[in-house]
NULO-177018 format. One record per residue: residue number from 1; residue in one letter; chain; x, y, z of N, C-alpha, C in turn. Coordinates in nm, 2 decimals. Each point is the difference from the previous one (the first is absolute). Example, Ala and Ser with C-alpha at 12.3 -4.5 7.8 and 13.67 -1.06 7.14 Angstrom:
// NULO-177018
VOMAR    nr   rest   kette     n.xx     n.yy     n.zz    ca.xx    ca.yy    ca.zz     c.xx     c.yy     c.zz
VOMAR     1      A       A     1.32    -0.57     0.78    -0.09     0.12     0.00     0.09     0.12     0.00
VOMAR     2      S       A    -0.04     0.11    -0.07     0.09     0.11     0.00    -0.08     0.11     0.08
//
This chain:
// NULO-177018
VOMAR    nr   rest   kette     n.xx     n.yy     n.zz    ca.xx    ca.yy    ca.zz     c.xx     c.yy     c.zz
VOMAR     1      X       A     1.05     3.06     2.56    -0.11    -0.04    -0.09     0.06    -0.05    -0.13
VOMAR     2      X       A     0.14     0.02    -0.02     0.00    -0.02    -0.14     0.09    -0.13    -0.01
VOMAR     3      X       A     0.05     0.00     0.14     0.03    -0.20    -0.01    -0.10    -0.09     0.03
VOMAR     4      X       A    -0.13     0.04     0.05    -0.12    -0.08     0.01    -0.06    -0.03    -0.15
VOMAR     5      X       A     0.03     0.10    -0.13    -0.03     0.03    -0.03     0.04    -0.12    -0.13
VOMAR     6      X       A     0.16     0.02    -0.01     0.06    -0.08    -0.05     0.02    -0.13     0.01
VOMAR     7      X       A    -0.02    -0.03     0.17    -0.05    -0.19     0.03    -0.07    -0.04    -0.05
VOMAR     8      X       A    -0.13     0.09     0.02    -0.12    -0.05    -0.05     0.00    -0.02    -0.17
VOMAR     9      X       A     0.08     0.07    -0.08     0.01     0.00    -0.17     0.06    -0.16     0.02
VOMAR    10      X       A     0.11     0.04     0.02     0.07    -0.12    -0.01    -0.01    -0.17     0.05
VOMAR    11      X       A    -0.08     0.00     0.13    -0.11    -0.10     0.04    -0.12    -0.02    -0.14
VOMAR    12      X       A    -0.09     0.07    -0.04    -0.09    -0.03    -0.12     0.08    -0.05    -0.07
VOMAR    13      X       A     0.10     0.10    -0.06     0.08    -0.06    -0.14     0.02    -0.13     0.02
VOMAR    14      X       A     0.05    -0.06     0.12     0.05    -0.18     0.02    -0.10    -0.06    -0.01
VOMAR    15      X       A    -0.12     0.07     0.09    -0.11    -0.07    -0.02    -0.09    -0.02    -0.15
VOMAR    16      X       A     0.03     0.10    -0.06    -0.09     0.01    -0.17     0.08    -0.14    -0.06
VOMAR    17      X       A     0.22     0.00    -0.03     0.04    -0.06    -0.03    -0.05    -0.12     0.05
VOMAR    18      X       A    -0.06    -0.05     0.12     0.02    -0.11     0.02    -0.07    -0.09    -0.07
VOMAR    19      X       A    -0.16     0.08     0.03    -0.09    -0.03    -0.06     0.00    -0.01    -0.11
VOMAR    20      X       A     0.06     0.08    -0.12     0.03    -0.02    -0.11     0.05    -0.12    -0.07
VOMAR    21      X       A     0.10    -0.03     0.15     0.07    -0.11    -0.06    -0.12    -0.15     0.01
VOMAR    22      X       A    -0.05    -0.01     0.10    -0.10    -0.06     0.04    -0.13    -0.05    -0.08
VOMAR    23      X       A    -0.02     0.11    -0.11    -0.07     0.01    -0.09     0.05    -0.09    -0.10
VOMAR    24      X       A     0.11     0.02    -0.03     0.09    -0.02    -0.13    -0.02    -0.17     0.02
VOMAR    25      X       A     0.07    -0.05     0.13    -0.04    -0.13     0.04    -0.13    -0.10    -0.04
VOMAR    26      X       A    -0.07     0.08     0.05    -0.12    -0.05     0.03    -0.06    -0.03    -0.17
VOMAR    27      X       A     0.06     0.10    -0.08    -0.09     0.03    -0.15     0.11    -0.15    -0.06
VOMAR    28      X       A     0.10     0.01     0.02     0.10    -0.12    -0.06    -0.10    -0.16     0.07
VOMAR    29      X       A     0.02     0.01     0.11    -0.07    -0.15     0.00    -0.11     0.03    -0.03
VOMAR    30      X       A    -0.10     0.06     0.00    -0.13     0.00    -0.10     0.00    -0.02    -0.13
VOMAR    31      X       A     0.14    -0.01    -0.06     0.00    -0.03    -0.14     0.03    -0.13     0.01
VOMAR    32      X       A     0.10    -0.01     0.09    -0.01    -0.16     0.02    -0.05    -0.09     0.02
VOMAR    33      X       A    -0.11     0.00     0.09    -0.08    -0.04     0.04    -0.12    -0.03    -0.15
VOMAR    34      X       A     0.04     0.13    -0.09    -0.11    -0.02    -0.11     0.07    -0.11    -0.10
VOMAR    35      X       A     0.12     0.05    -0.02     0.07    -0.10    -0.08     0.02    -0.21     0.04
VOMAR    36      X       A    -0.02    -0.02     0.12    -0.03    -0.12     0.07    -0.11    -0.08    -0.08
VOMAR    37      X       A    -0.10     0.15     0.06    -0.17    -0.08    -0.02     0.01    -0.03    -0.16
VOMAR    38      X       A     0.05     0.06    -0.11     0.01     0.01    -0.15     0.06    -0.16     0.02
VOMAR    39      X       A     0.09     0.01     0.04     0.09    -0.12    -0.06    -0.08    -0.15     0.07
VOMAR    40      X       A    -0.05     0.02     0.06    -0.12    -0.11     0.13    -0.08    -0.06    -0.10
VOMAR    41      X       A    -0.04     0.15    -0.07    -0.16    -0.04    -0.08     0.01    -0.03    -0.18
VOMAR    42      X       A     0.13    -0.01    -0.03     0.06    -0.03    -0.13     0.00    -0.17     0.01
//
């Protein structure tokens, strides 16, 4: 039970990281994407 136990921690954790990182991505080109349109409409 307590190596089921520990896969499964350790499976979330990569998966929270990943996502996290995924996040991180996504928020960077959304700035970019804002900073574009700024410079488009100048």
């Amino acid at each position: 039970m307590k190596t089921a136990f520990f896969v499964s921690l350790f499976t979330f954790t990569l998966l929270y990281i990943y996502l996290l990182i995924k996040r991180v991505q996504a928020t960077h080109a959304e700035l970019a994407v804002d900073e574009l349109r700024e410079q488009r409409n100048d």
